[in-house]
DOLUM-187506 format. One record per residue (C-alpha): residue number from 1; residue in three letters; y, z, x. Coordinates in nm, 2 decimals. Example, Ala and Ser with C-alpha at 12.3 -4.5 7.8 and 13.67 -1.06 7.14 Angstrom:
BEGIN
PT	seq	type	y	z	x
PT	1	ALA	-0.45	0.78	1.23 $
PT	2	SER	-0.11	0.71	1.37 $
// end
This chain:
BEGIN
PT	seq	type	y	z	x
PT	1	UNK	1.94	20.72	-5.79 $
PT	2	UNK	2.00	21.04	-5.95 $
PT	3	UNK	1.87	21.09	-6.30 $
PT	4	UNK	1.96	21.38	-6.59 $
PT	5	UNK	1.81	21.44	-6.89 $
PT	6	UNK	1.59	21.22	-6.86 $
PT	7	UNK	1.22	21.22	-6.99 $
PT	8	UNK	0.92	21.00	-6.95 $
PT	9	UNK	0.72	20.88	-7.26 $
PT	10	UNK	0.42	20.89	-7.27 $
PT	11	UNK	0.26	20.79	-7.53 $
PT	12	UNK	0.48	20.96	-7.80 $
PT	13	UNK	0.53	21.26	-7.62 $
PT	14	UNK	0.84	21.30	-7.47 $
PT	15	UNK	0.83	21.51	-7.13 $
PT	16	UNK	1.12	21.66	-6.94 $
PT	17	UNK	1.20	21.54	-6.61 $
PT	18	UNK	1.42	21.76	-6.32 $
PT	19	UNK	1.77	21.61	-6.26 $
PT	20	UNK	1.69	21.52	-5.90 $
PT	21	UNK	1.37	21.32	-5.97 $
PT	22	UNK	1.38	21.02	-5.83 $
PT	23	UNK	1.15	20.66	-5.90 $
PT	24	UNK	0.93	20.54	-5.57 $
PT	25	UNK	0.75	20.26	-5.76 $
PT	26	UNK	0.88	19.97	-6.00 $
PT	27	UNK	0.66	20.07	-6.28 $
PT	28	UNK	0.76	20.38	-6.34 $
PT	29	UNK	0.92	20.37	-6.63 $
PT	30	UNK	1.20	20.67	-6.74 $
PT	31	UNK	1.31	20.68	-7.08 $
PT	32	UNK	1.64	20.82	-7.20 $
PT	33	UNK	1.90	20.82	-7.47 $
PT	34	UNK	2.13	20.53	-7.47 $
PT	35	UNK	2.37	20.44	-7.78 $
PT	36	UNK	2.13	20.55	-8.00 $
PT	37	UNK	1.84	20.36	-7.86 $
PT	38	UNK	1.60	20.44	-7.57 $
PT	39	UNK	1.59	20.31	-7.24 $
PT	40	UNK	1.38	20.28	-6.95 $
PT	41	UNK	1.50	20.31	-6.58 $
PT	42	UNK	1.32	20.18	-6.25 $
PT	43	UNK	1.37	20.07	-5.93 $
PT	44	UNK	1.41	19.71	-6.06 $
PT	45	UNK	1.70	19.79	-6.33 $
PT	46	UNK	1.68	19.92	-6.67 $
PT	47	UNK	1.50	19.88	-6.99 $
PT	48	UNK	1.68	19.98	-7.36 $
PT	49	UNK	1.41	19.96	-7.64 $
PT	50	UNK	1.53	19.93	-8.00 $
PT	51	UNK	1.40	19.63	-8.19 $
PT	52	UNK	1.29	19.45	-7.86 $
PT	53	UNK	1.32	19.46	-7.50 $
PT	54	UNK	1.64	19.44	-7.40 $
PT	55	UNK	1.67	19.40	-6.99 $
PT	56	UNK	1.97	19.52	-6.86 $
PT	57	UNK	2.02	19.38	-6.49 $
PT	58	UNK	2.20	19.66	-6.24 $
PT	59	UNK	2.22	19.66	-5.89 $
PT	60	UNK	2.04	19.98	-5.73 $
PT	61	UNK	2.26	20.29	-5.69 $
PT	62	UNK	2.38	20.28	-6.03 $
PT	63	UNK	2.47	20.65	-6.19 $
PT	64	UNK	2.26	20.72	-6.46 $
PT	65	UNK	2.43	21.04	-6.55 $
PT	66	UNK	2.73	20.85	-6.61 $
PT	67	UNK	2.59	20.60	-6.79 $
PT	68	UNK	2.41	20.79	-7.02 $
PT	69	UNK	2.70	21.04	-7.08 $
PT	70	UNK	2.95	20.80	-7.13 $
PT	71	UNK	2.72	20.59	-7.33 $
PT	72	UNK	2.94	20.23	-7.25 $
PT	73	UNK	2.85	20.04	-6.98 $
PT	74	UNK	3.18	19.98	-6.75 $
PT	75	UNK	3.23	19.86	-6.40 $
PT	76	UNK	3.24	19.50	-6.19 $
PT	77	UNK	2.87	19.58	-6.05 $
PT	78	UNK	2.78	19.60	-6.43 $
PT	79	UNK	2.99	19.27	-6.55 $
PT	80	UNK	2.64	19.05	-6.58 $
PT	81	UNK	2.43	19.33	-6.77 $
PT	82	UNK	2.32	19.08	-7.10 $
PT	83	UNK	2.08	19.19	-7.37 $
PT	84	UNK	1.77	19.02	-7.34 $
PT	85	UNK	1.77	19.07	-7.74 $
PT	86	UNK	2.09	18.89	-7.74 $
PT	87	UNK	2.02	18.58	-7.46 $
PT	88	UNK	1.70	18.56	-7.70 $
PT	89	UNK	1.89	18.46	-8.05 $
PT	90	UNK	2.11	18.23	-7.79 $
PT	91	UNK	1.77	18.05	-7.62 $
PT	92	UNK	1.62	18.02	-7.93 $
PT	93	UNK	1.97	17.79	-8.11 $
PT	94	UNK	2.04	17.61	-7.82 $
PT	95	UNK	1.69	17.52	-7.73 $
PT	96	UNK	1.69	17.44	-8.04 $
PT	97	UNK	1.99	17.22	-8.09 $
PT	98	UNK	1.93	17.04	-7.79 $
PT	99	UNK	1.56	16.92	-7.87 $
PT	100	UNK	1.67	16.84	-8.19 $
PT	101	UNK	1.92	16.58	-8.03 $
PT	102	UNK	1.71	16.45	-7.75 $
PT	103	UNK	1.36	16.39	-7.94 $
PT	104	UNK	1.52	16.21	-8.23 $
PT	105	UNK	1.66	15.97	-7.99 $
PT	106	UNK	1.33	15.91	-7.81 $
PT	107	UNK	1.11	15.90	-8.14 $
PT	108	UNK	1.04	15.60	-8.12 $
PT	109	UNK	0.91	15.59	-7.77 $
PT	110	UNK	0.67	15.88	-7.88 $
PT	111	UNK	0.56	15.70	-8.14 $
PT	112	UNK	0.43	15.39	-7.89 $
PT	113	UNK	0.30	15.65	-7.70 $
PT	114	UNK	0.07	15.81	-7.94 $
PT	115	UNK	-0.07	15.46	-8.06 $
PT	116	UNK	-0.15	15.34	-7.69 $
PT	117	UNK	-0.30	15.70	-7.65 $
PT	118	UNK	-0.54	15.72	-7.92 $
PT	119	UNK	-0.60	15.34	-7.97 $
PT	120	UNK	-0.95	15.39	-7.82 $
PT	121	UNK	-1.04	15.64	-8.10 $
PT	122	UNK	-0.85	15.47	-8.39 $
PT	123	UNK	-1.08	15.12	-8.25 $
PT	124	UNK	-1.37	15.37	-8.30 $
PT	125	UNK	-1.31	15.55	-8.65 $
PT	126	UNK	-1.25	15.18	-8.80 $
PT	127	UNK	-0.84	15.24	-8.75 $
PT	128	UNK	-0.70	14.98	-8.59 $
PT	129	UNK	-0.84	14.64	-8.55 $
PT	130	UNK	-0.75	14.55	-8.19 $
PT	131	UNK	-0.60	14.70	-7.90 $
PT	132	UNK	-0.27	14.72	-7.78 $
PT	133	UNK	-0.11	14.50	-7.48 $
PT	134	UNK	0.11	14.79	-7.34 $
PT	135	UNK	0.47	14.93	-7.42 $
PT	136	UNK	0.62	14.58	-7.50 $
PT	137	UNK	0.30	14.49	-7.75 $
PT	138	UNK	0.30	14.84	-7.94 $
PT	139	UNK	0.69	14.84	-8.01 $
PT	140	UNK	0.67	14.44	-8.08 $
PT	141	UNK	0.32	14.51	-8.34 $
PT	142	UNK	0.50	14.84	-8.51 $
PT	143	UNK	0.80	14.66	-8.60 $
PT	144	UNK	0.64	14.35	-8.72 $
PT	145	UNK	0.39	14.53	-8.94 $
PT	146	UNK	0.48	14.87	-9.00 $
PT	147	UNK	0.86	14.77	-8.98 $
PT	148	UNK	1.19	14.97	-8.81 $
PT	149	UNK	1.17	15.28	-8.97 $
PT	150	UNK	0.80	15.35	-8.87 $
PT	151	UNK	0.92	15.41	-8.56 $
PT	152	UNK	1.02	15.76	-8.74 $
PT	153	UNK	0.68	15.81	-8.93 $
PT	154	UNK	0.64	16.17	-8.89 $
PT	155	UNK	0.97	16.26	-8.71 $
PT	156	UNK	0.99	16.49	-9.01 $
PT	157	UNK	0.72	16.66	-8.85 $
PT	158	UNK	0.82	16.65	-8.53 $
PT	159	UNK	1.13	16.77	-8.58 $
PT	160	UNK	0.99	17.12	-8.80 $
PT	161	UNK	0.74	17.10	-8.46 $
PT	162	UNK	0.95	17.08	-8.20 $
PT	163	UNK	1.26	17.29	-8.30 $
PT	164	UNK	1.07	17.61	-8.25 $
PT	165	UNK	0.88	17.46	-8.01 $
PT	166	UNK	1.15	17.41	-7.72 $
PT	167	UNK	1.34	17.73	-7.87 $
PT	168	UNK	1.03	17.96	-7.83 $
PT	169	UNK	0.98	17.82	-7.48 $
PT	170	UNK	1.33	17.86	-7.37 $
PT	171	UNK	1.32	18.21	-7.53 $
PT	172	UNK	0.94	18.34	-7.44 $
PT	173	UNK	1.04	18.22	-7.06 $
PT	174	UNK	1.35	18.43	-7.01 $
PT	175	UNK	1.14	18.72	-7.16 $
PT	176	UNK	0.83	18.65	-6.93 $
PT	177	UNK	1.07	18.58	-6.60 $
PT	178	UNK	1.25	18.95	-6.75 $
PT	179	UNK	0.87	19.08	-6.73 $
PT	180	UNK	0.77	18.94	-6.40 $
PT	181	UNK	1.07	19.05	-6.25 $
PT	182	UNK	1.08	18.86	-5.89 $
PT	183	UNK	1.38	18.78	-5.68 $
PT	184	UNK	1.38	18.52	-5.37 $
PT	185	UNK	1.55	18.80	-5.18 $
PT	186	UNK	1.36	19.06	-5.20 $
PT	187	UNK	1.03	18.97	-5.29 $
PT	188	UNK	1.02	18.65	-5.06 $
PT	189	UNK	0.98	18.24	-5.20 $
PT	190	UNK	0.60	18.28	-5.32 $
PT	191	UNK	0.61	18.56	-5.54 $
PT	192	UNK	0.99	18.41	-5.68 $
PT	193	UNK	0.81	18.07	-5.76 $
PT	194	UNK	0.49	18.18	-5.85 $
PT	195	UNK	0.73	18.43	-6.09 $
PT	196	UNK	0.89	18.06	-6.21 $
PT	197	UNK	0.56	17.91	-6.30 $
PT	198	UNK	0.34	18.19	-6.44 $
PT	199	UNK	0.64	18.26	-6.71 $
PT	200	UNK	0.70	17.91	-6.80 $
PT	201	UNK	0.29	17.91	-6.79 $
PT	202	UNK	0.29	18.23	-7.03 $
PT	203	UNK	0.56	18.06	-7.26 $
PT	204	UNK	0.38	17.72	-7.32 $
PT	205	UNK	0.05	17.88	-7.42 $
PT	206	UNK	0.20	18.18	-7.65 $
PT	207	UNK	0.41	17.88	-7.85 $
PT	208	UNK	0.10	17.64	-7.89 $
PT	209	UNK	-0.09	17.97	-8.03 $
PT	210	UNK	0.17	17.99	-8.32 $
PT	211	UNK	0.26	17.63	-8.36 $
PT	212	UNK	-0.06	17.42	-8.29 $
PT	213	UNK	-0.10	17.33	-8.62 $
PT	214	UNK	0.23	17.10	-8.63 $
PT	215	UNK	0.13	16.93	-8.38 $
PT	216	UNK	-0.17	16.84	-8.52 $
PT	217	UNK	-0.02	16.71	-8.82 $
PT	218	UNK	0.27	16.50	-8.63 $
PT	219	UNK	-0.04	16.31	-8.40 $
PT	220	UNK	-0.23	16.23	-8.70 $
PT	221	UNK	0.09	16.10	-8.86 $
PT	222	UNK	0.22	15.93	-8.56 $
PT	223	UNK	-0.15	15.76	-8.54 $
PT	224	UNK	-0.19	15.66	-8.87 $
PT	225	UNK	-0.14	15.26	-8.86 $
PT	226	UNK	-0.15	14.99	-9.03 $
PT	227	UNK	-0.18	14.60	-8.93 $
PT	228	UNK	-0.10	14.45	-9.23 $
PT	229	UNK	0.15	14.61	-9.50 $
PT	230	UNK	0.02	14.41	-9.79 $
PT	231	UNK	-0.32	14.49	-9.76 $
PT	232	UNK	-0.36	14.81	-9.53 $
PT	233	UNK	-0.31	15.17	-9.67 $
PT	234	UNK	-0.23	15.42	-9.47 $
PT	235	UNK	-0.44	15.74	-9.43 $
PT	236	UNK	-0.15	15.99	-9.49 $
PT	237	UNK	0.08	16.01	-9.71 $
PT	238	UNK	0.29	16.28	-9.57 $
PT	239	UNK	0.31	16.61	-9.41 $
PT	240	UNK	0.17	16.80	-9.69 $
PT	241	UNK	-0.12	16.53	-9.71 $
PT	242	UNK	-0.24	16.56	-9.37 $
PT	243	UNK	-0.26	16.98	-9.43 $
PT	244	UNK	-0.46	16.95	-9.80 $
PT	245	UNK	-0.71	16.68	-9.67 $
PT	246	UNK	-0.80	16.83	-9.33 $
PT	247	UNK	-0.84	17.20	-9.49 $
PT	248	UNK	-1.04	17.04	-9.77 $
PT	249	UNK	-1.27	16.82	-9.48 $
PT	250	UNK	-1.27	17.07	-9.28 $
PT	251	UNK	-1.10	17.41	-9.30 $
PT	252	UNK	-0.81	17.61	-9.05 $
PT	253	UNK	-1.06	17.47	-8.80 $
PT	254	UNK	-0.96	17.11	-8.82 $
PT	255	UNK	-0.59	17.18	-8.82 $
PT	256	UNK	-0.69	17.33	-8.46 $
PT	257	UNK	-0.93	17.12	-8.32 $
PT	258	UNK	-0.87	17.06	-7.93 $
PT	259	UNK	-0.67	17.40	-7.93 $
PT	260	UNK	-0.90	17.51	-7.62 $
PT	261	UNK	-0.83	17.21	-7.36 $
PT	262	UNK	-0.44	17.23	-7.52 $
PT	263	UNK	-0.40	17.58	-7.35 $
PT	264	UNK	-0.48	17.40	-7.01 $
PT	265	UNK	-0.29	17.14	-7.05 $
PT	266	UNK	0.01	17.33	-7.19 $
PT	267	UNK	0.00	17.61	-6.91 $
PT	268	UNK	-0.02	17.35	-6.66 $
PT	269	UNK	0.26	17.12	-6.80 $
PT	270	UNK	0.44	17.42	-6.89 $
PT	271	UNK	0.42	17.61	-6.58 $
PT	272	UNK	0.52	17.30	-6.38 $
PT	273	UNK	0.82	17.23	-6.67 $
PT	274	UNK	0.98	17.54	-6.60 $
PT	275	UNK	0.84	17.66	-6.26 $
PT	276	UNK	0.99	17.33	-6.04 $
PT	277	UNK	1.29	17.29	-6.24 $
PT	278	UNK	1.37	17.68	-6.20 $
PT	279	UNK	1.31	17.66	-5.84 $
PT	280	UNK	1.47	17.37	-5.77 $
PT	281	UNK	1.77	17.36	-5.97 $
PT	282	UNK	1.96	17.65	-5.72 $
PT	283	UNK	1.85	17.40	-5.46 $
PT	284	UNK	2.00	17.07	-5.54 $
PT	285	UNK	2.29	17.15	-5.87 $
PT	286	UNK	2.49	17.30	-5.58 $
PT	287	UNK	2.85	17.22	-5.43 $
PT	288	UNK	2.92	16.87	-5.59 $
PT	289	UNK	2.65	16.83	-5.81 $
PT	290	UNK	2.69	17.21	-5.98 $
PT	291	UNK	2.78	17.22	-6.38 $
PT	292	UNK	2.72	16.78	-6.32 $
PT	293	UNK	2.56	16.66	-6.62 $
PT	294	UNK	2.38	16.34	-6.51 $
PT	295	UNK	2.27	16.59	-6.19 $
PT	296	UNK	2.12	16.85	-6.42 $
PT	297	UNK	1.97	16.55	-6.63 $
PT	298	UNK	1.80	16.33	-6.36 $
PT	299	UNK	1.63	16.65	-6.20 $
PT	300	UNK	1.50	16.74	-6.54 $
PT	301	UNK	1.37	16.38	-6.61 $
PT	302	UNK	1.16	16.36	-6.25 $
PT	303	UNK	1.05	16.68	-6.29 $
PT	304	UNK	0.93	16.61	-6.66 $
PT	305	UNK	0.78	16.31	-6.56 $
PT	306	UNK	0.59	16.43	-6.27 $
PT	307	UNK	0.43	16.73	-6.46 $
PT	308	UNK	0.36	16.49	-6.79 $
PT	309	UNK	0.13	16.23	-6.54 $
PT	310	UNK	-0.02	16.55	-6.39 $
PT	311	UNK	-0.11	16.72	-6.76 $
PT	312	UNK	-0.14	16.37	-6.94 $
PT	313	UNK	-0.57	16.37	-6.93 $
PT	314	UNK	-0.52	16.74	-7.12 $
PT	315	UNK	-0.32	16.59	-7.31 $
PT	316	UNK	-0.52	16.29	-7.40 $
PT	317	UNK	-0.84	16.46	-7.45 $
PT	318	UNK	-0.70	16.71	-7.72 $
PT	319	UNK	-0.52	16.41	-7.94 $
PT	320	UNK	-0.86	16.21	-7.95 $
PT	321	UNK	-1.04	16.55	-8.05 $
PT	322	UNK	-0.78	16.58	-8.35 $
PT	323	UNK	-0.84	16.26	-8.44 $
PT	324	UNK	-1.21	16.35	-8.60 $
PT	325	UNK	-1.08	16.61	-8.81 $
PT	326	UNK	-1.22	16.47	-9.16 $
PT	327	UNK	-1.50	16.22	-9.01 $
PT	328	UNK	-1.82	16.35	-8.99 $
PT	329	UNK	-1.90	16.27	-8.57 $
PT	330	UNK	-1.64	16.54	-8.38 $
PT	331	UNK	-1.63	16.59	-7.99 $
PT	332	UNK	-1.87	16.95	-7.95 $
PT	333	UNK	-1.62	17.03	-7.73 $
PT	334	UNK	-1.35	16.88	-7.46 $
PT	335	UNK	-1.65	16.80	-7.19 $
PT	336	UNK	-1.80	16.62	-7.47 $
PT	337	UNK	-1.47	16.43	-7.52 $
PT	338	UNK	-1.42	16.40	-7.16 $
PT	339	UNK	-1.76	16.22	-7.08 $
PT	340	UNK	-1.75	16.01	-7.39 $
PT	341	UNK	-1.43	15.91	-7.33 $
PT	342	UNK	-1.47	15.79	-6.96 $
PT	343	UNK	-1.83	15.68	-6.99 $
PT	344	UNK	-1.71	15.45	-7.26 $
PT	345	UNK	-1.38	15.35	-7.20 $
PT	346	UNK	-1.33	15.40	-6.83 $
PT	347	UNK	-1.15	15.72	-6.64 $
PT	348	UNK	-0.83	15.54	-6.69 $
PT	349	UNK	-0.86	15.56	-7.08 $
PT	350	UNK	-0.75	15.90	-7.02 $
PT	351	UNK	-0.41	15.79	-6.89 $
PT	352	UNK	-0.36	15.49	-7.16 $
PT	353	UNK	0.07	15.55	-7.29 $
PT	354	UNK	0.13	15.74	-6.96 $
PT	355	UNK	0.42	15.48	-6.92 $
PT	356	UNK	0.54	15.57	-7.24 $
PT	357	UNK	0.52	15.91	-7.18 $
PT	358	UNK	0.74	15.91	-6.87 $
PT	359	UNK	1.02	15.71	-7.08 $
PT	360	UNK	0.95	16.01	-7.31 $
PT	361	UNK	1.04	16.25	-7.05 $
PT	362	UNK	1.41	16.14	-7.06 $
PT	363	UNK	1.38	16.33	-7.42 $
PT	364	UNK	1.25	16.65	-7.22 $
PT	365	UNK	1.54	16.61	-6.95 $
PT	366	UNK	1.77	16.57	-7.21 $
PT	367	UNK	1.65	16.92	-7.36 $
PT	368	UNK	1.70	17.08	-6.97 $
PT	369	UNK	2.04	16.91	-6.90 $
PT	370	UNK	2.19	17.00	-7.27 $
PT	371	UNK	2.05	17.35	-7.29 $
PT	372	UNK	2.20	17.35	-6.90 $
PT	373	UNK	2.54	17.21	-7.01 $
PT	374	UNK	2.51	17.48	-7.38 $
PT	375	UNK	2.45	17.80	-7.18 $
PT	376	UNK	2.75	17.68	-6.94 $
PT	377	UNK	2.95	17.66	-7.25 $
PT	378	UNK	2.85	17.96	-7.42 $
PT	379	UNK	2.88	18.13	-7.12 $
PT	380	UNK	3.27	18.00	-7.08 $
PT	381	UNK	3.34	18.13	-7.47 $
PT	382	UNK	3.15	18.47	-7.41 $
PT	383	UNK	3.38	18.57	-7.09 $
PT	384	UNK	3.70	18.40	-7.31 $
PT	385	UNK	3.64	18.64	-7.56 $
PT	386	UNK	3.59	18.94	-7.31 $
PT	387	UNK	3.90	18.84	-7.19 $
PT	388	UNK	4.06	18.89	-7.46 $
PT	389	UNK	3.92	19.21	-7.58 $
PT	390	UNK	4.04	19.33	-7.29 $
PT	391	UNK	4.44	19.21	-7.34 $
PT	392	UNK	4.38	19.34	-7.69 $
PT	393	UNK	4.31	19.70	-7.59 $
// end
């Protein structure tokens, strides 16, 4: 790969490299003028820095001189170089768009879910006056006392949750998979998967660091029953209720309360999430089943499924640790949960709503399959326009 005027940055000195220097290892990291930005060159492609990373894919034997000089990227070998800057701000709406879609359709399964979760604690702090039956029981009991649109309580929440949610994770991964950097060919199946799970890992745990605190609020909204609408009243009155009473109770603390376990849980869900379904997708939505919807969608749903019954106790111990935000006995910490929990109520209390949760992960392959079928589309409309840029000049 021959290189000219190039320099390596160090720091913020900039150092002058010979014309014939050539890179041996994939992180070193040559920096040069680009279109008015900087980029970086190794043996695994090239980096542009402006406002953010920007990853442009090339194929090795790429010449830089030309590149540089000409300052436009041209070629066939060059026709898949995106901006990782760019496939960012497209992640982040279609994630977006399609969780949007997908989780307001399966609200109300959620909301069973959460109640059949945490009935143990809500028995304990004086919430709920019985247990539930099952699935059946919880959607029978919340529309005959709560009524149909309860099924929604908190969707408001959800919603403002899990927009950014999905569309961070979407995003993050492609930027973590752009960091990691491993291909099946040349780095061999173990490093390529391990590459799949570790940035779907990274991805889950950076978005609950930033968005924790909705997810607090939508559990203790989604919780928050009531058996009897003429004489019950419900803890909550809304969003901004469950924020001023648990910072009055208890501080920033309470609004992350089981954040510790949740990084567990989350990596591991997470990792699996993205990780299996990366890894098998160019393995079955091939030949017939390639661009098929129902494919795309029924992959996604066992694969969400699977990972949610693995990660469900994580899950399960850091909702019944939320729950004592504002009562004056809290879980020390998620062993204390997890030994309370199971000496009381059995190990299988940590699994209570894990059928739920599986009918909830037709919401989660929904989000795969539509951000699947978006991309496709996108990705149609982006080499239309190409097209005709091209005719045009």
């Amino acid at each position: 790969m021959s290189l000219h005027f190039i320099f390596f940055c160090i720091e913020t000195f900039w150092i002058p490299v010979a014309s014939n220097h050539s890179l041996s290892k994939p992180l070193c990291w040559v920096q040069c003028r680009l279109n008015g930005g900087y980029c970086a060159a190794s043996e695994i492609g090239i980096y542009h820095f402006r406002f953010s990373f920007v990853h442009l894919k090339i194929k090795e034997g790429i010449n830089l001189v030309r590149l540089v000089r000409g300052g436009k990227i041209r070629g066939k070998r060059l026709k898949m170089v995106k901006s990782t800057y760019e496939r960012f701000s497209k992640d982040f709406a279609m994630g977006g768009v399609a969780a949007i879609i997908s989780k307001s359709a399966a609200a109300p399964i959620e909301r069973v879910k959460l109640l059949l979760q945490n009935q143990g604690e809500m028995i304990k702090r004086g919430q709920l006056k019985k247990p539930y039956l099952g699935v059946s029981d919880g959607f029978k009991r919340v529309f005959v006392e709560e009524g149909l649109i309860a099924f929604w309580r908190g969707h408001q929440a959800n919603v403002i949750r899990y927009f950014p949610t999905q569309a961070f994770n979407f995003a993050f991964k492609g930027y973590f998979k752009s960091i990691f950097g491993y291909s099946k060919e040349r780095d061999g199946y173990t490093k390529w998967f391990t590459g799949n799970v570790a940035s779907g890992s990274a991805a889950g745990a950076t978005t609950s660091l930033l968005l924790y605190h909705l997810d607090y609020a939508r559990t203790r909204l989604g919780t928050d029953a009531i058996e009897c609408r003429n004489t019950s009243q419900r803890q909550f009155k809304g969003l901004i209720d469950v924020y001023r009473k648990t910072l009055s109770s208890d501080g920033i603390a309470g609004l992350y309360r089981g954040f510790g376990i949740s990084i567990w849980g989350i990596a591991m869900y997470r990792g699996m999430y993205f990780g299996i379904y990366d890894t098998m997708k160019p393995i079955v939505l091939v030949g017939p089943f390639e661009g098929n919807f129902l494919a795309s969608f029924f992959l996604g749903w066992s694969i969400t499924a699977f990972s949610g019954v693995c990660a469900y106790p994580f899950d399960t111990l850091r909702r019944r640790m939320m729950l004592t935000s504002g009562h004056p006995n809290k879980y020390r910490n998620a062993i204390h949960a997890f030994r309370d929990i199971v000496g009381q109520e059995g190990f299988l209390a940590l699994f209570r709503g894990v059928t739920a949760n599986m009918l909830l992960g037709m919401a989660g392959a929904g989000v795969l399959a539509g951000f699947d079928q978006l991309n496709s589309i996108s990705s149609r409309h982006s080499h239309y326009n190409e097209t005709n840029q091209r005719v045009l000049k």
